[in-house]
N, CA, C and O of each residue as an XYZ file, in Angstrom:
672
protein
N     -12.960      8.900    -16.773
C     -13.232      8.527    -15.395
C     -13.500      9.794    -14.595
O     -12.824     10.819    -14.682
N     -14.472      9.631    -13.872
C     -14.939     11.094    -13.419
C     -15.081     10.378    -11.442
O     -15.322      9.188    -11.244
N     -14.899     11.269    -10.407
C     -14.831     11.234     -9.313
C     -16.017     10.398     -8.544
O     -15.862      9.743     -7.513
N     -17.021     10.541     -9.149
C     -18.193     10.474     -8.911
C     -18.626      8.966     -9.360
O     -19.849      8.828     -9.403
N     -17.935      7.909     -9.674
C     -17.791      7.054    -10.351
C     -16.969      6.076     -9.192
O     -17.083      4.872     -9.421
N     -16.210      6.417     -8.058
C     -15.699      5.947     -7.089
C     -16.071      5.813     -5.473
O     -16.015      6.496     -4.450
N     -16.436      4.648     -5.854
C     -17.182      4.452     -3.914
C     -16.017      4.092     -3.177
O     -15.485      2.983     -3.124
N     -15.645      5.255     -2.558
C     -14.045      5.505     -2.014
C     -14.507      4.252     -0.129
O     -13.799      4.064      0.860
N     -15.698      3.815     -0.408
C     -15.738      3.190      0.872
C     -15.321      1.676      0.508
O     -14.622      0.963      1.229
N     -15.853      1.320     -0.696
C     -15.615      0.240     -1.347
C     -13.895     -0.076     -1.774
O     -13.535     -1.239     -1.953
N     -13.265      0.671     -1.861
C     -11.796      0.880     -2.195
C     -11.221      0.730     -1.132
O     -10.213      0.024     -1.161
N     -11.686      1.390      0.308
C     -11.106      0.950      1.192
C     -11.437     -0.451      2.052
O     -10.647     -1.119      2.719
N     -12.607     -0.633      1.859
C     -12.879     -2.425      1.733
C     -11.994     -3.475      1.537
O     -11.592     -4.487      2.113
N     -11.784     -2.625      0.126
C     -10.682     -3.546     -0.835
C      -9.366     -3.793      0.176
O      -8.948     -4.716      0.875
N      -9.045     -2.715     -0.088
C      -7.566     -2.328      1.043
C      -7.394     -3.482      2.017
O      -6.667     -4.456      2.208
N      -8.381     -2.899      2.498
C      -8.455     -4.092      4.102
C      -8.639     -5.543      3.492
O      -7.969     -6.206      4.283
N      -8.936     -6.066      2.944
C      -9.650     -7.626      2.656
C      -8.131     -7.653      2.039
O      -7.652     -8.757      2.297
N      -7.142     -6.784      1.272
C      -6.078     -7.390      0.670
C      -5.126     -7.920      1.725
O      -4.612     -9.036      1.649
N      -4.897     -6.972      2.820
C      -4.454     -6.917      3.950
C      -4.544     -7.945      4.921
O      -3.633     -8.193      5.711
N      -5.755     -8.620      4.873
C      -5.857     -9.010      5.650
C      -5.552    -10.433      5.252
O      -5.019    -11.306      5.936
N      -6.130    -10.512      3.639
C      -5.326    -12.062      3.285
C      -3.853    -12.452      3.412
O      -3.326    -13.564      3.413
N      -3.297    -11.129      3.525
C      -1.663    -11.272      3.095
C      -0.933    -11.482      4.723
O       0.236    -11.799      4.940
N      -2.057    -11.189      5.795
C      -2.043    -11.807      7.398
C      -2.437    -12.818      7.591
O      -2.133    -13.400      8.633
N      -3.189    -13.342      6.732
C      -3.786    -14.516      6.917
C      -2.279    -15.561      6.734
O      -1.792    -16.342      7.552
N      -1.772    -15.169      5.202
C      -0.963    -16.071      4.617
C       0.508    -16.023      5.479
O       1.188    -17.029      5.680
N       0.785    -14.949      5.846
C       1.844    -14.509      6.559
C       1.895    -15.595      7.720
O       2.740    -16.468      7.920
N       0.739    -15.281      8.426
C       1.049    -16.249      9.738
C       0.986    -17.564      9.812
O       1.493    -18.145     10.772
N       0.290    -18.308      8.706
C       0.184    -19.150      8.964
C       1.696    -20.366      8.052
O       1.971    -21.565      8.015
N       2.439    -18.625      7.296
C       3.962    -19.471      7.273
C       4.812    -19.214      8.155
O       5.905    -19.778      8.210
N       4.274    -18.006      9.248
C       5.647    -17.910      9.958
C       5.171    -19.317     11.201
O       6.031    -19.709     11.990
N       3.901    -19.870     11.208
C       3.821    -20.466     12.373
C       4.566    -22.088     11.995
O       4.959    -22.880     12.852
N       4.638    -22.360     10.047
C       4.971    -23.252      9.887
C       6.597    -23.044      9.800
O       7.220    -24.105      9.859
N       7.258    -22.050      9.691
C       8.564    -22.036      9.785
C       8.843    -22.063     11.300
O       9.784    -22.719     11.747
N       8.003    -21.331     12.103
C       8.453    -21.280     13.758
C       8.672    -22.700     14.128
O       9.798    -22.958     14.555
N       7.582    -23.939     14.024
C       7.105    -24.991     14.286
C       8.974    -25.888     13.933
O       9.612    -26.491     14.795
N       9.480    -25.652     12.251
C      10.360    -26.426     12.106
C      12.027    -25.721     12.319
O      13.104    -26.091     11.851
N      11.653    -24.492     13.288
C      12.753    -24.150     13.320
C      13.310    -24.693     14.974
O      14.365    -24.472     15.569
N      12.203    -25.404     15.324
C      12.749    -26.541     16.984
C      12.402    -27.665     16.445
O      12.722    -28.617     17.156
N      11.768    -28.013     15.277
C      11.568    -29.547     14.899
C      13.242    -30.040     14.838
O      14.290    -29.466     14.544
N      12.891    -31.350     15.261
C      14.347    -32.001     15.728
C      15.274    -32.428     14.142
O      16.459    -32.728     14.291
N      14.769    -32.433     12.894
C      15.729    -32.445     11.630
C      15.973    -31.156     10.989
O      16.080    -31.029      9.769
N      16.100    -29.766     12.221
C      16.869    -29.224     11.973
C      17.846    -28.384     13.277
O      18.242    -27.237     13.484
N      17.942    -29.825     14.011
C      18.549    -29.404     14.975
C      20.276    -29.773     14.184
O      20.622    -30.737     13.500
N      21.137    -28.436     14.688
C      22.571    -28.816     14.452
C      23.432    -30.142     14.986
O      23.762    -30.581     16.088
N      23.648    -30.613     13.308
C      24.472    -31.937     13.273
C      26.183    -31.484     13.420
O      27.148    -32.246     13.486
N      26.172    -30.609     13.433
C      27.903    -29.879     13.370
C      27.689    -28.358     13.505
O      26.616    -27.789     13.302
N      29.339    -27.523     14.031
C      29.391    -26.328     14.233
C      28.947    -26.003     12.996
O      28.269    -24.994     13.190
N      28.926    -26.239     11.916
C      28.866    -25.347     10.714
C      27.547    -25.427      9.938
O      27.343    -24.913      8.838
N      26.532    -26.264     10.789
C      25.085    -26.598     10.769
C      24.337    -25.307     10.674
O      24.253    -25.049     11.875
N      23.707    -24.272     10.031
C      22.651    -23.241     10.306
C      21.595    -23.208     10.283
O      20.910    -22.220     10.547
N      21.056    -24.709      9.835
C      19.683    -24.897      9.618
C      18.835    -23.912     10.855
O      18.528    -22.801     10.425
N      18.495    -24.141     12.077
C      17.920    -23.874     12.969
C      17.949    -22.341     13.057
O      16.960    -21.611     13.123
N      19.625    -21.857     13.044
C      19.636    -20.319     13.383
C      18.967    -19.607     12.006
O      18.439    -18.496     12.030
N      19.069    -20.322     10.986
C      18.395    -19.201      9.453
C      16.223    -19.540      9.969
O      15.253    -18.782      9.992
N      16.389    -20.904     10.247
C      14.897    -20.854     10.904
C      14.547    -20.083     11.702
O      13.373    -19.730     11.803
N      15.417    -19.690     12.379
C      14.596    -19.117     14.226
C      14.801    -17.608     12.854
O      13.713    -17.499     12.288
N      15.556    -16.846     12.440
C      16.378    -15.516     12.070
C      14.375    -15.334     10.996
O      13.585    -14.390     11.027
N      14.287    -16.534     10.318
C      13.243    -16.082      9.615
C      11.814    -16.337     10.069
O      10.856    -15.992      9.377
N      11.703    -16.872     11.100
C      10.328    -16.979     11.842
C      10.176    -15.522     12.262
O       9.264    -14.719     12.070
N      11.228    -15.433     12.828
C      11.237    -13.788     13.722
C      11.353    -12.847     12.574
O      11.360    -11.713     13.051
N      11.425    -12.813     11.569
C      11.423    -12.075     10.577
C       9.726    -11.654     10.393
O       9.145    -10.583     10.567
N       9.307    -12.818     10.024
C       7.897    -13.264      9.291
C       7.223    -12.749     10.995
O       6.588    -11.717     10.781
N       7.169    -13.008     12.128
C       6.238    -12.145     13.188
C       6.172    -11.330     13.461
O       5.228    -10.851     14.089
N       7.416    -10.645     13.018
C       7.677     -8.959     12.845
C       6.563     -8.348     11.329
O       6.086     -7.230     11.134
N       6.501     -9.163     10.791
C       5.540     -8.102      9.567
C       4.238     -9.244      9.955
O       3.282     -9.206      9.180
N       4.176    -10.093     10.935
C       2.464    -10.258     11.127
C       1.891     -9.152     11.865
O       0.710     -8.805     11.852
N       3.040     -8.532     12.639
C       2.820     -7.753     13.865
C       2.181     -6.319     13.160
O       1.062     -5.860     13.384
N       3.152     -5.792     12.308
C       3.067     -5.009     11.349
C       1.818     -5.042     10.310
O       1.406     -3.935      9.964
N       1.169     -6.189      9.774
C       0.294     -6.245      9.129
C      -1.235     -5.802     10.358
O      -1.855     -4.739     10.320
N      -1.467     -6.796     11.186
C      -1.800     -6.256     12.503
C      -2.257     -4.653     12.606
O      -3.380     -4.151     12.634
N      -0.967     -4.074     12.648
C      -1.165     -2.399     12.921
C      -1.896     -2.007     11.613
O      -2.950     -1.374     11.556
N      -1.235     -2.438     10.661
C      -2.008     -1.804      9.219
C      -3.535     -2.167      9.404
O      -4.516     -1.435      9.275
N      -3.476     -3.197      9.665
C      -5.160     -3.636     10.146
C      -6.525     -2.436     10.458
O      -7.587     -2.004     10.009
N      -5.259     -2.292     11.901
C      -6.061     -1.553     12.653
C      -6.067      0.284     12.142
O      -6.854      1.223     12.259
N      -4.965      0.107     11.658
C      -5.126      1.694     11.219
C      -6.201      1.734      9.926
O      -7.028      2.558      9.535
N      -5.913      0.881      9.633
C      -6.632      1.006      8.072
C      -8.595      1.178      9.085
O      -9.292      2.177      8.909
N      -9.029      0.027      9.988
C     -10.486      0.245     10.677
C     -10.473      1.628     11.477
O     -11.476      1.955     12.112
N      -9.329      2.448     11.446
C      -9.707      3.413     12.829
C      -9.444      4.862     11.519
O      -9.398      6.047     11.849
N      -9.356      4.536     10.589
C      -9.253      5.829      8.874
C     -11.128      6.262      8.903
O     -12.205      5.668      8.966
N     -10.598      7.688      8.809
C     -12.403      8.308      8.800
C     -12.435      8.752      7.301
O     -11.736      9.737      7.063
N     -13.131      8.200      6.219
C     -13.025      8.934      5.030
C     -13.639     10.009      4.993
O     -14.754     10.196      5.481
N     -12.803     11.010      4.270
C     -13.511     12.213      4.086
C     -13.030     12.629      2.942
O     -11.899     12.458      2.488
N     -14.699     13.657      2.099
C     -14.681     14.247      0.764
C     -13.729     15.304      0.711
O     -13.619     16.034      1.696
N     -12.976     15.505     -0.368
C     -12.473     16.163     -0.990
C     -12.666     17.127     -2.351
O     -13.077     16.631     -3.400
N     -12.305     18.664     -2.228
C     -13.163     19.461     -3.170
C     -11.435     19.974     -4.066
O     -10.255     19.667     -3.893
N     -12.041     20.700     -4.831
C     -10.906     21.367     -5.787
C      -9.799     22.466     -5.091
O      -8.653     22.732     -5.453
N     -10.383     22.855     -4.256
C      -9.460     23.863     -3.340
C      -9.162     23.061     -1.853
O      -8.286     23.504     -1.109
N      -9.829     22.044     -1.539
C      -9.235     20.746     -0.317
C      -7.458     20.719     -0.569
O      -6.996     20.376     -1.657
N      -6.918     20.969      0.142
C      -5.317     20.219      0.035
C      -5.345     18.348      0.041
O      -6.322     17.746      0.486
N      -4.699     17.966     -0.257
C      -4.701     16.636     -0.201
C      -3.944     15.824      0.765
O      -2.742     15.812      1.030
N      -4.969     15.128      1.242
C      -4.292     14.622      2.623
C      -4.923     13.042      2.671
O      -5.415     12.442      1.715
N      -4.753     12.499      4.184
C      -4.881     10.963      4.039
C      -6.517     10.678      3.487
O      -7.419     11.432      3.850
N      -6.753      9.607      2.652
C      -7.967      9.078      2.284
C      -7.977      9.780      0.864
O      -8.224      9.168     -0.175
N      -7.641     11.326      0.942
C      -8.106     11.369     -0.655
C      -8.189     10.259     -1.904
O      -7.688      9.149     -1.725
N      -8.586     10.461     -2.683
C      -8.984      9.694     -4.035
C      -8.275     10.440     -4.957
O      -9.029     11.349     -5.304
N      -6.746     10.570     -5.792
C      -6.221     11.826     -6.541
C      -5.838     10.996     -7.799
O      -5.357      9.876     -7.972
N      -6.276     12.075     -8.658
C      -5.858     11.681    -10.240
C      -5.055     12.469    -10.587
O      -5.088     13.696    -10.495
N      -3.948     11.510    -11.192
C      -2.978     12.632    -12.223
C      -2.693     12.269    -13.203
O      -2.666     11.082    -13.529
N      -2.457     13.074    -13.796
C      -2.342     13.234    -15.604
C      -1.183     13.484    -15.746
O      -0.655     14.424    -15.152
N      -0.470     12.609    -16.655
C       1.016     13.118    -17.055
C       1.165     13.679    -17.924
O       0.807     13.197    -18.999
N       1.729     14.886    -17.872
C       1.831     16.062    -18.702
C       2.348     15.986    -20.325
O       1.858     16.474    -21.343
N       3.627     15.104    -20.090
C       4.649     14.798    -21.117
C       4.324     13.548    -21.426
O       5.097     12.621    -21.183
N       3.262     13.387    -21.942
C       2.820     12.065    -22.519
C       1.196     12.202    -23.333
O       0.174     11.827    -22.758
N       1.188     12.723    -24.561
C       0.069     12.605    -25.168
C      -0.691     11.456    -24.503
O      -0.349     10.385    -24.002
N      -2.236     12.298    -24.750
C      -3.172     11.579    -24.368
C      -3.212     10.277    -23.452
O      -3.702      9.160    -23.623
N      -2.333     11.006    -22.169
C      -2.527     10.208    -21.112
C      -3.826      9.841    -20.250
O      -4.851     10.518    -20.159
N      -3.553      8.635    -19.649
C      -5.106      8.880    -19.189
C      -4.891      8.750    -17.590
O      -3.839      8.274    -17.164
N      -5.771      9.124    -16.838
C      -5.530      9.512    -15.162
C      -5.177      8.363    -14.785
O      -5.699      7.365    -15.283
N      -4.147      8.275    -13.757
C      -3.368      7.616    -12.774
C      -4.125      7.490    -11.625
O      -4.262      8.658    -11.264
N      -4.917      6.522    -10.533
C      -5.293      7.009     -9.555
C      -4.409      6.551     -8.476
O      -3.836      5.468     -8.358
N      -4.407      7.906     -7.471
C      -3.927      6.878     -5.622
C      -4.740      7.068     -4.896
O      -5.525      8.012     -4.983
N      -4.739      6.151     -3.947
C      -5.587      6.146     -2.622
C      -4.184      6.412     -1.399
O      -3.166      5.775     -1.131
N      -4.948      8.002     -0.772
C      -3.513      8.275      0.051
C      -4.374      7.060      1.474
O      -5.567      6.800      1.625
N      -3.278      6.628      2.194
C      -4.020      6.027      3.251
C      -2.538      6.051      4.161
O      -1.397      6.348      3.808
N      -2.859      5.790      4.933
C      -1.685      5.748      6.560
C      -0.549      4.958      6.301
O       0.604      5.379      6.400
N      -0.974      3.423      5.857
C      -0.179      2.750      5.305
C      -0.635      1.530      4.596
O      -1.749      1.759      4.127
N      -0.158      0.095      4.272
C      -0.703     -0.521      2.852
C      -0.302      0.122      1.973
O      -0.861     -0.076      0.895
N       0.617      0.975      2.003
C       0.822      1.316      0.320
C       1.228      0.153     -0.523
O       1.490     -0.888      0.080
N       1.335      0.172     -2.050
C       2.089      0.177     -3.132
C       1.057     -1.185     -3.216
O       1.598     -2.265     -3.452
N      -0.177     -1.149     -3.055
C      -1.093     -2.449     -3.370
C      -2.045     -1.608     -4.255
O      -2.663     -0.563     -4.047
N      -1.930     -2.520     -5.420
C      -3.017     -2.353     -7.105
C      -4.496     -2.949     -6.694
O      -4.746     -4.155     -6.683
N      -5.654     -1.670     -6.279
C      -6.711     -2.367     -6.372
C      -7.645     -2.169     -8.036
O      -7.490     -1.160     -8.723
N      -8.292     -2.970     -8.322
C      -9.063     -3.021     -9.355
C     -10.759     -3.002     -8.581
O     -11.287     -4.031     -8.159
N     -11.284     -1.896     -8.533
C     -12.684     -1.785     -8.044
C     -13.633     -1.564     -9.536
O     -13.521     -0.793    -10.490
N     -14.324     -2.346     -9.283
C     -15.795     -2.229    -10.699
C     -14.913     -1.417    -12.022
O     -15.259     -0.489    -12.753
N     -14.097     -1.931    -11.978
C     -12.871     -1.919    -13.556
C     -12.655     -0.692    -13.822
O     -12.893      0.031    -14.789
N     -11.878     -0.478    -12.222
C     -11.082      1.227    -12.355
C      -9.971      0.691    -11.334
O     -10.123      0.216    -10.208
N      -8.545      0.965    -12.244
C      -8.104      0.269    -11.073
C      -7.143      2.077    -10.354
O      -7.090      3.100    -11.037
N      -6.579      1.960     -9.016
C      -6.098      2.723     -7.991
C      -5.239      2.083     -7.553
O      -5.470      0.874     -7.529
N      -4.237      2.428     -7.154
C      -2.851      2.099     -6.272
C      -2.857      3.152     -4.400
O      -2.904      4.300     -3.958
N      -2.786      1.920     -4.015
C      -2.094      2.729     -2.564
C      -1.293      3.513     -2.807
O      -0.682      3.625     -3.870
N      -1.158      4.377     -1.527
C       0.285      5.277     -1.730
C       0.462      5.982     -0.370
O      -0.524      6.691     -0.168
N       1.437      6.055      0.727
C       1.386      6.393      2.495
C       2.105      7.695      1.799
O       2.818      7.703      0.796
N       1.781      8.581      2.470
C       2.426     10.055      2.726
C       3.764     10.173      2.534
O       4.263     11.222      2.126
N       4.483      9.064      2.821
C       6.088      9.098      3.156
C       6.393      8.316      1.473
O       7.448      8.785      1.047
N       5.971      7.617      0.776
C       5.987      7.391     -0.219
C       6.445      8.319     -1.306
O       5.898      9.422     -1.301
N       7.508      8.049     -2.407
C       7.338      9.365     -3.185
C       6.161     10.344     -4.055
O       6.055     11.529     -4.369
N       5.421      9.167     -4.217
C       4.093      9.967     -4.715
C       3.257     10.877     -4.019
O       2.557     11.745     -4.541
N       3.407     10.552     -2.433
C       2.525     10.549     -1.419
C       3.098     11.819     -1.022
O       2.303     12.737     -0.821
N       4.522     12.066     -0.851
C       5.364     12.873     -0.563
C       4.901     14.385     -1.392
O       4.922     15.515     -0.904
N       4.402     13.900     -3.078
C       4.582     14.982     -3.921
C       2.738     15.497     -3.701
O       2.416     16.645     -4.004
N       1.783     14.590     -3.207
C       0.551     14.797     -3.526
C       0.307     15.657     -2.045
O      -0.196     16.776     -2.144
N       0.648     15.159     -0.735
C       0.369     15.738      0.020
C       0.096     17.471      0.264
O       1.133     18.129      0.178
N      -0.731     17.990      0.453
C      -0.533     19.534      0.989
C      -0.864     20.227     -0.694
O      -0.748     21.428     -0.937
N      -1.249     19.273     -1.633
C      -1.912     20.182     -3.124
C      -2.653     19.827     -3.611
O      -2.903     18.626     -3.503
N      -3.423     20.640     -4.413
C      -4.550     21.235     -4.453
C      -4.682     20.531     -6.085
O      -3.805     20.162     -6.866
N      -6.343     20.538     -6.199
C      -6.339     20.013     -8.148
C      -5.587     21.533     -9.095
O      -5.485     22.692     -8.692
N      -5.234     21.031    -10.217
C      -4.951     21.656    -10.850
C      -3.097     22.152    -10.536
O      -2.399     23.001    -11.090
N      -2.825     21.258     -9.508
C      -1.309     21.885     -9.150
C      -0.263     20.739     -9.632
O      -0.351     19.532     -9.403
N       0.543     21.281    -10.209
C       1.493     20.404    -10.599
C       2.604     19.664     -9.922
O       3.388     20.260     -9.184
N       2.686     18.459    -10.139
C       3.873     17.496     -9.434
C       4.751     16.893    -10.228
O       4.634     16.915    -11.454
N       5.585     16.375     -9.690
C       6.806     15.591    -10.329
C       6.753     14.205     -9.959
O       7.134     14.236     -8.789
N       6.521     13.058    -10.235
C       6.384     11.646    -10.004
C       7.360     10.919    -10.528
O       7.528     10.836    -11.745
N       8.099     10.321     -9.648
C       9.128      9.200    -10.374
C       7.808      7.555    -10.844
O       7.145      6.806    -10.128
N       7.956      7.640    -12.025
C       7.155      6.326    -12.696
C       8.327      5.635    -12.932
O       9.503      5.817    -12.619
N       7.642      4.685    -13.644
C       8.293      2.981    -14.102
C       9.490      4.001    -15.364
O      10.716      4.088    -15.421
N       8.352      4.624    -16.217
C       9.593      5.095    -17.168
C      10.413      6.600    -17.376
O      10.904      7.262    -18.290
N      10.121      6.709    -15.170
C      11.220      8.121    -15.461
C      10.920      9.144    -14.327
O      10.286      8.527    -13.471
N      11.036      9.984    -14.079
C      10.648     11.535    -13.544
C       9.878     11.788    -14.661
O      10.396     11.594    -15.761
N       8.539     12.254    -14.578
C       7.389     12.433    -15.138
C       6.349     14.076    -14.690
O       5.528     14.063    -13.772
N       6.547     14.963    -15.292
C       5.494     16.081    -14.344
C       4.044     15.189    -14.877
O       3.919     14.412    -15.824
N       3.139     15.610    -13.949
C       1.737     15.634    -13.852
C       0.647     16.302    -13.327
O       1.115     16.928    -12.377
N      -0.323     16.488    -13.386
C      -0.998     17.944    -12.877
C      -2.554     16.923    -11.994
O      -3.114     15.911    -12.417
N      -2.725     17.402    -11.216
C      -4.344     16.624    -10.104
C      -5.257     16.960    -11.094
O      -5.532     18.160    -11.114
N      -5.582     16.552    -11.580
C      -6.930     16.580    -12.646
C      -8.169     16.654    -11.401
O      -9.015     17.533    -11.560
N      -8.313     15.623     -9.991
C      -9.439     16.047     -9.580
C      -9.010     15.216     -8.192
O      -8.064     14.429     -8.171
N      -9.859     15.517     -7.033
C      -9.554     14.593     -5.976
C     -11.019     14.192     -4.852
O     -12.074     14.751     -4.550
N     -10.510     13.259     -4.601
C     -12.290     12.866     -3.764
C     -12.181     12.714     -3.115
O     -13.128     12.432     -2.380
């Protein structure tokens, strides 16, 4: 997989259209939990009744991350992509591959650094990339370096070094 192989505009497409379904779906359960958390069969039949208060506790739950999806929205339309070279530090939008060191014939890892939306798996024209926000641990280790510089990544099976093979 080579850099040049990634339409980093198309990836962030992706981003947004995932985003935006998962607002779509969001609201239209918090509006059906809001709706039955004053519907009258779950108004309290006794002190020890919670139907209503776990309704109202999770409507307001669920409008708090529509609100939140919302901002991701908008941050994600107001992101300026920009190219990245071998001596670029790595910062929001890059495109970064890493290679894990301690693992024969590994093959590149990609992230898409972005503001926020992290930890969402896109699959673009059968390469797939993972989100990853700055504050993230990956995001944490990629920020401020350069290709060819080495990091430490907590993966699925461990603390892992890995080195930027390339960034876009």
């Amino acid at each position: 997989m080579t850099a040049r192989q990634i339409n980093k505009r198309k990836v962030l497409e992706a981003l947004h259209a995932r985003v935006q379904e998962t607002l779509v779906t969001l609201t239209a359960s918090q509006k059906t939990i809001q709706s039955g958390a004053v519907h009258e069969e779950t108004r309290q039949e006794d002190p020890k009744d919670t139907r209503a208060i776990e309704a109202g506790y999770l409507a307001r739950g669920l409008a708090e991350r529509v609100e939140t999806l919302k901002e991701t929205i908008a941050a994600l339309r107001a992101l300026r992509l920009r190219s990245f070279g071998p001596e670029d530090p790595v910062a929001l939008t890059a495109i970064v591959a890493l290679v894990t060191l301690d693992v024969p014939d590994a093959e590149e890892t990609l992230y898409f650094l972005v503001p926020s939306a992290g930890g969402e798996r896109l699959v673009i024209d059968d390469v797939t990339l993972h989100s990853v926000t700055p504050s993230s641990p990956v995001g944490r280790e990629l920020v401020g370096r350069t290709v060819d510089d080495e990091v430490e990544v907590e993966l699925p099976g461990g603390l892992r070094k890995a080195t930027i093979a390339w960034a876009l």
